[in-house]
Legacy VTK file of the C-alpha trace (Angstrom):
# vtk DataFile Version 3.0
C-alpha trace
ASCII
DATASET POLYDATA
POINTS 319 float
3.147 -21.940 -6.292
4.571 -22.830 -10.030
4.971 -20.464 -12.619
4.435 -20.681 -16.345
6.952 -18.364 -18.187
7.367 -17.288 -21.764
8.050 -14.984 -24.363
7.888 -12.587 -27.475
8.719 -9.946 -29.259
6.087 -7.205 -30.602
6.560 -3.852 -32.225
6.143 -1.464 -30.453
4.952 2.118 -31.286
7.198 4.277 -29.276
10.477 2.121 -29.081
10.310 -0.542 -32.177
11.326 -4.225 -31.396
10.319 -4.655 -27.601
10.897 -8.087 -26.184
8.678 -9.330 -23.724
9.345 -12.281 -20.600
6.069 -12.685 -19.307
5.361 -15.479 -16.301
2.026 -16.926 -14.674
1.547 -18.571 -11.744
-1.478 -21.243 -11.159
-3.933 -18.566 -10.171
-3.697 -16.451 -12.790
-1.195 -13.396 -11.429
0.987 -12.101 -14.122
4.430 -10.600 -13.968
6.176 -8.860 -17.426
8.925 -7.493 -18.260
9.334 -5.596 -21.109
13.075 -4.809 -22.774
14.108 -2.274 -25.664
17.623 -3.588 -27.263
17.274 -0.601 -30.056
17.227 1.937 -26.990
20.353 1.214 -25.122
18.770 -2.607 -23.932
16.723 -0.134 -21.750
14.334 -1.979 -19.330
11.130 -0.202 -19.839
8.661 -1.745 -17.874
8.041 -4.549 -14.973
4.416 -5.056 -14.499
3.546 -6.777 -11.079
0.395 -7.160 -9.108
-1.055 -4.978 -11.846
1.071 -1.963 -11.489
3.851 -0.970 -13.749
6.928 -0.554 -11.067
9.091 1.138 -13.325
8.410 4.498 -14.498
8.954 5.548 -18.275
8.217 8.738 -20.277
8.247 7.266 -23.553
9.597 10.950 -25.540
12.419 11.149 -22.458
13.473 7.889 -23.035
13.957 8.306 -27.137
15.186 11.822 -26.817
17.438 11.330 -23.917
17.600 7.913 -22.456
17.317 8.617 -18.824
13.992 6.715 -18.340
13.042 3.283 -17.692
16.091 1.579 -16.631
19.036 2.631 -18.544
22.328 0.421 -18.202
25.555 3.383 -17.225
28.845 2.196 -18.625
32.091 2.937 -18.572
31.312 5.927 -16.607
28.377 6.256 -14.009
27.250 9.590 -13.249
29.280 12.758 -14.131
32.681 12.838 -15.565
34.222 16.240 -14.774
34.545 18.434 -18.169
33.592 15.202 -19.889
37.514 14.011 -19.996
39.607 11.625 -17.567
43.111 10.522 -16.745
44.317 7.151 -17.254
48.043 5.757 -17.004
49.180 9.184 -18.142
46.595 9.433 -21.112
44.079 12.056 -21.414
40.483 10.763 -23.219
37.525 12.614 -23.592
34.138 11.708 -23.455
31.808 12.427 -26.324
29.060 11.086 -28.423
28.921 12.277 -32.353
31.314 14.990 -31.203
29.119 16.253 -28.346
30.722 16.146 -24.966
29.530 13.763 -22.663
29.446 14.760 -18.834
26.563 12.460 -17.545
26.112 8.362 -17.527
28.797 6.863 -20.168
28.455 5.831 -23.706
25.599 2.978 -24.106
22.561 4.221 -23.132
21.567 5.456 -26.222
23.209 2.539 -28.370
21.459 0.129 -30.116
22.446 -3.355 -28.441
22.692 -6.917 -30.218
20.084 -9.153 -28.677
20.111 -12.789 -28.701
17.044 -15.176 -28.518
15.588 -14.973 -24.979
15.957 -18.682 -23.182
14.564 -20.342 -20.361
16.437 -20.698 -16.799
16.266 -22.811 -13.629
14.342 -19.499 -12.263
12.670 -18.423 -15.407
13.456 -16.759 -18.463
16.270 -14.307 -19.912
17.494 -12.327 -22.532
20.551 -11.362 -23.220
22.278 -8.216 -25.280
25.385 -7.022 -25.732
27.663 -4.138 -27.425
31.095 -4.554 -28.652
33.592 -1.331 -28.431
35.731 -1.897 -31.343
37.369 0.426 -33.872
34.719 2.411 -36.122
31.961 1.586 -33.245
31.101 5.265 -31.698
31.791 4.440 -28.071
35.689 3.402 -28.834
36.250 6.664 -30.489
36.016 7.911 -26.634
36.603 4.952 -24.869
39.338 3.232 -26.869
39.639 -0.543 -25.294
38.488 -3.535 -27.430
36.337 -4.859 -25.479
32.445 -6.430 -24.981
29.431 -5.735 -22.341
26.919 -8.212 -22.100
24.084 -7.820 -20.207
21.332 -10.036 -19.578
17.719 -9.415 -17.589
15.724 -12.546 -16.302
12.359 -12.253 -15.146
12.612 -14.642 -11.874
9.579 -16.196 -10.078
10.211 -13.277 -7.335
11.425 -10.764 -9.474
14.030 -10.005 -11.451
17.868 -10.136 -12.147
20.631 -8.688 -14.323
23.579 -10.228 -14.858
26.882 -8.205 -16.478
29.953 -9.416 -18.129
32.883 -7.026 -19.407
35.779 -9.064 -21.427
38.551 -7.781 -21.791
39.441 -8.439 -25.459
42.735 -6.210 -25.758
46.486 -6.072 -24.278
46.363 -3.248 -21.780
44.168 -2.501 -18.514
40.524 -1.739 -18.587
38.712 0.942 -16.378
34.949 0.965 -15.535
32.162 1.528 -13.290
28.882 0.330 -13.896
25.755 1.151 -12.935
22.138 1.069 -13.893
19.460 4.113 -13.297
15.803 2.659 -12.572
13.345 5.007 -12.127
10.436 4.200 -9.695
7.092 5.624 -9.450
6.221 7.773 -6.119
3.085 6.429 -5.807
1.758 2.803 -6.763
-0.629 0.689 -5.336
-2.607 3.505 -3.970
0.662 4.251 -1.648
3.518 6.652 -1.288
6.805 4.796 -1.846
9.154 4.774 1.146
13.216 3.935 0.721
15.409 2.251 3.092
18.518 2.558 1.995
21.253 0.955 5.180
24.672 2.676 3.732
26.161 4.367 6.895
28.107 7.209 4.628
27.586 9.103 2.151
29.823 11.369 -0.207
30.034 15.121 0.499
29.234 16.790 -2.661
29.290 20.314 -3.771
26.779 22.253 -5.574
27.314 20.749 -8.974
26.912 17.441 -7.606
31.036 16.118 -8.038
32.380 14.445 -5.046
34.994 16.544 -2.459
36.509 13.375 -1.435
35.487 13.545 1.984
32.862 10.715 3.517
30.055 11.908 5.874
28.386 9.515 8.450
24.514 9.473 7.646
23.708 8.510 11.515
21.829 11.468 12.900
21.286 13.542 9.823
19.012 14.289 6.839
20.557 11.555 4.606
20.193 8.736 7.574
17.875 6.021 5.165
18.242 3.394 8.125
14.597 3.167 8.585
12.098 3.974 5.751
11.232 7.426 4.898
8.674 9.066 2.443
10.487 9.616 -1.024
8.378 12.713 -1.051
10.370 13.862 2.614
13.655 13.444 1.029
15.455 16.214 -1.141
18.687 13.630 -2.299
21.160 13.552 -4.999
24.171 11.922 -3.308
25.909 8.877 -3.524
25.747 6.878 -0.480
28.921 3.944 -0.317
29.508 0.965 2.631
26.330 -0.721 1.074
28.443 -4.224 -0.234
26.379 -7.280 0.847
23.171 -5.262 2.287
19.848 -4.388 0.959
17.763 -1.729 0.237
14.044 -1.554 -0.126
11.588 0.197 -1.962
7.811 -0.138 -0.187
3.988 0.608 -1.460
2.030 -0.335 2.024
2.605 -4.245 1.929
4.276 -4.225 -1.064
7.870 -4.706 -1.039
10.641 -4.083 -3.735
14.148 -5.330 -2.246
17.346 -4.578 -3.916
20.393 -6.537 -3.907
23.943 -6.848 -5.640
27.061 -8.470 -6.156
29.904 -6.891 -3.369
31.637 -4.653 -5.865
28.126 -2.715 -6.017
29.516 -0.900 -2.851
27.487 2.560 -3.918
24.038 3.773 -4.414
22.646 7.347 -5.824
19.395 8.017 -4.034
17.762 10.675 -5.769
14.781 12.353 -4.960
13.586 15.445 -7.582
10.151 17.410 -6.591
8.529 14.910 -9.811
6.617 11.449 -9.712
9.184 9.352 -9.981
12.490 8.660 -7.814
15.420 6.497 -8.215
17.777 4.021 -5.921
21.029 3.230 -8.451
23.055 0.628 -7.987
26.517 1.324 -9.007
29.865 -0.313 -8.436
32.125 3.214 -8.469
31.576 7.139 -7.139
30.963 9.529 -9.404
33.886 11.048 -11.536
35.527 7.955 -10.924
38.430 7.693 -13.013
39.402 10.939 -12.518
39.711 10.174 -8.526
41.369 6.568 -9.751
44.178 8.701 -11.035
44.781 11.267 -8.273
45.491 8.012 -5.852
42.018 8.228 -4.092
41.257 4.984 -2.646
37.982 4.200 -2.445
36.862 5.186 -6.050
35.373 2.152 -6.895
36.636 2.125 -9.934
37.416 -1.786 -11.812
40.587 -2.624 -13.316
40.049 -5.587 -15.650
43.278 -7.456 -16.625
43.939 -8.092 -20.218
41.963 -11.181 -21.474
39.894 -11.259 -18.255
36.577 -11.547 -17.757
34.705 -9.731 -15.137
30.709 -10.624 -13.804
28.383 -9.245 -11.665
24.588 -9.159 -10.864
21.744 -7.215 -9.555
18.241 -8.561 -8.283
14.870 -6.623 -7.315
12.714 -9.326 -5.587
8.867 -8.577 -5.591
7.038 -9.420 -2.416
3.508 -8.119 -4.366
LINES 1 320
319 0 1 2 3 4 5 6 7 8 9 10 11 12 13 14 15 16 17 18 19 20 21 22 23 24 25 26 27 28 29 30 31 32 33 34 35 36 37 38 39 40 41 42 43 44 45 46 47 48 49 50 51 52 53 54 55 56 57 58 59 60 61 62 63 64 65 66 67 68 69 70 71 72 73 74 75 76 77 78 79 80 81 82 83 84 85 86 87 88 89 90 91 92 93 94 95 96 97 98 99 100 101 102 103 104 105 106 107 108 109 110 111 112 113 114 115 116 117 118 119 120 121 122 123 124 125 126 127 128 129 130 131 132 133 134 135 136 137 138 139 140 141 142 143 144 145 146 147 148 149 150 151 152 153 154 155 156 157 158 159 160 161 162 163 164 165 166 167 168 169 170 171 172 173 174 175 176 177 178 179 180 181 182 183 184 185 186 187 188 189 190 191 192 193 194 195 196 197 198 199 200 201 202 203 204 205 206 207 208 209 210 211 212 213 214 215 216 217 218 219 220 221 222 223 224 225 226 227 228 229 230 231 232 233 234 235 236 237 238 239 240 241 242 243 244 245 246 247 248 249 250 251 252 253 254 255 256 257 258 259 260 261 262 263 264 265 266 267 268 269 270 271 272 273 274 275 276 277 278 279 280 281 282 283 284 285 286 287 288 289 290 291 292 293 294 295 296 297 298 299 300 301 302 303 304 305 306 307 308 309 310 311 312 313 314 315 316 317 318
C-alpha cells in the first residue's frame, strides 16, 4: 500500500519549535512523529494506529529530560561519582557546575536542526551538536568533535541514524544510547517484552555493574518469551543482543526493535508506573571507567582521530 509523507513545524505549547513527519497511506491511516530539537532533539511522540506509542510527561521532560525519547551521549547510564579515567586523565562530568552521574551531556541541549527531507523510505530530519571550546558539554567532555543524529519516519516505522566525527588529534571515547519510554498499556492491552539477550550484568544495589555476567536461562530476568511488563521488577543491563531483536506487543500489535551490531546491550527497566522502557545502547553502564581498568567487554567506542563512526536503530510497527 503507498504512502504519502510530509512535513512541518508548529509551536508548540509545552516544548516550542516541534517538527512534525507525518505519512498516509491510501486508506487514510496516519503515522506521526513528532521531534523537539530545543529539548535535547528529544523524540516526543510516534502516533500509530491512533495511539501515541511513546510516553511523555511534558513537565518531566522540560525539567529533567528523561521522557519521550532522549538521545544518551558520551555516557549512557551512570558514571560512578560523575568522573572517569581516560589514558591517564581524570574528567569529571558536570553540567553548569552540577555533577552529572546519570545519561551524559545532550539531553538537555538545544540541538541544530536542519530542514527535514524526503528518503527512498520516507522522510527525515536531522540535528546535530558540536562539542567545541566555550560549548557546555566540552567543558566536561573535552574532544572537538560533532553528533548528528537523524530520525526518519519509515513506511513501517521508524529509524535513527548516528554519526560521531572525530574532529580533533587524539582518541575519542563513547557509548551511546537512547531511553524511549513506552506506555504499559495501549490499545486496550498490557504491553509484553521479549527481550532474547542470554546474559545479563550482575549489579549491586545502586545499580553499577560488578563485572560479573549472569546467564538469564532459568531465572527472573529470562525475556526469551514475552512476559507482562507489569510481572517484571528490572533495572539491569542485559548484553549478547548484537544482530537480534526485541519486541514490544499490545495483543496484535507489534513494536520490533533492531540495531546496528555495536548495540550489543539493552536496559530493560520496569518501575511500579505506566510506562516502561527497552534502551538500546552500544556500552554497559560506567563504561569508561571499566574501559580503563582493562575490562573487556565494556562496550565502550574508540573513534580514531579524523574518523567517522555510524550507526542506526529501527522500531518497525506491525499496527
Amino acid at each position: 500500500m503507498k504512502k504519502r509523507f510530509n512535513y512541518e513545524t508548529i509551536h508548540h505549547r509545552e516544548y516550542g519549535n516541534v517538527i512534525v513527519l507525518r505519512s498516509t497511506d491510501e486508506s487514510g491511516k496516519e503515522q506521526k512523529l513528532y521531534l523537539a530539537p530545543d529539548y535535547g532533539f528529544n523524540l516526543i511522540g510516534y502516533e500509530a494506529g491512533q495511539e501515541d506509542l511513546i510516553y511523555t510527561r511534558p513537565e518531566t521532560l522540560r525539567n529533567e529530560g528523561f521522557s519521550g525519547i532522549p538521545v544518551l551521549y558520551p555516557t549512557p547510564n551512570r558514571v560512578k561519582d560523575a568522573r572517569f579515567q581516560f589514558k591517564g586523565k581524570i574528567y569529571s562530568i558536570e553540567k553548569n557546575g552540577v555533577p552529572r552521574y546519570l545519561h551524559g551531556l545532550v539531553y538537555d541541549e538545544k540541538w541544530t536542526a536542519g530542514q527535514p527531507e524526503f528518503t527512498e523510505q520516507g522522510v527525515k530530519v536531522c540535528a546535530w551538536i558540536e562539542f567545541k571550546e566555550g560549548s557546555a558539554p566540552y567543558q566536561s567532555f573535552p574532544w572537538r568533535h560533532t553528533l548528528k543524529v537523524s530520525w526518519e519516519l519509515t513506511v513501517n516505522g521508524i529509524r535513527l541514524e548516528y554519526e560521531v566525527h572525530n574532529q580533533g588529534q587524539e582518541e575519542l571515547p563513547f557509548g551511546f544510547a537512547i531511553h524511549p519510554f513506552f506506555p504499559v498499556y495501549a490499545f486496550g492491552e498490557t504491553a509484553k517484552i521479549r527481550v532474547p539477550a542470554k546474559q545479563v550484568f550482575e549489579s549491586t544495589p545502586d545499580r553499577f555493574p560488578t563485572g560479573k555476567i549472569l546467564k538469564t536461562g532459568g531465572t527472573g530476568f529470562d525475556l526469551s518469551r514475552p512476559r507482562e511488563v507489569t510481572s517484571l521488577s528490572l533495572d539491569d543491563v542485559y548484553t549478547g543482543l548484537s544482530g537480534q531483536e526485541a519486541e514490544i506487543s499490545y495483543g496484535r500489535n507489534r513494536l520490533v526493535l533492531s540495531a546496528s551490531s555495536e548495540f550489543d546491550k539493552m536496559v530493560v527497566f520496569t518501575p511500579e508506573e505506566d510506562f516502561f522502557c527497552l534502551e538500546n545502547q552500544t556500552c554497559m553502564t560506567d563504561a569508561h571507567n571499566f574501559y580503563n581498568k582493562g575490562y573487556e567487554k565494556s562496550g565502550l567506542i574508540i573513534a580514531e582521530p579524523g574518523s567517522v563512526h555510524r550507526g542506526w536503530i529501527e522500531m518497525t510497527a506491525y499496527i
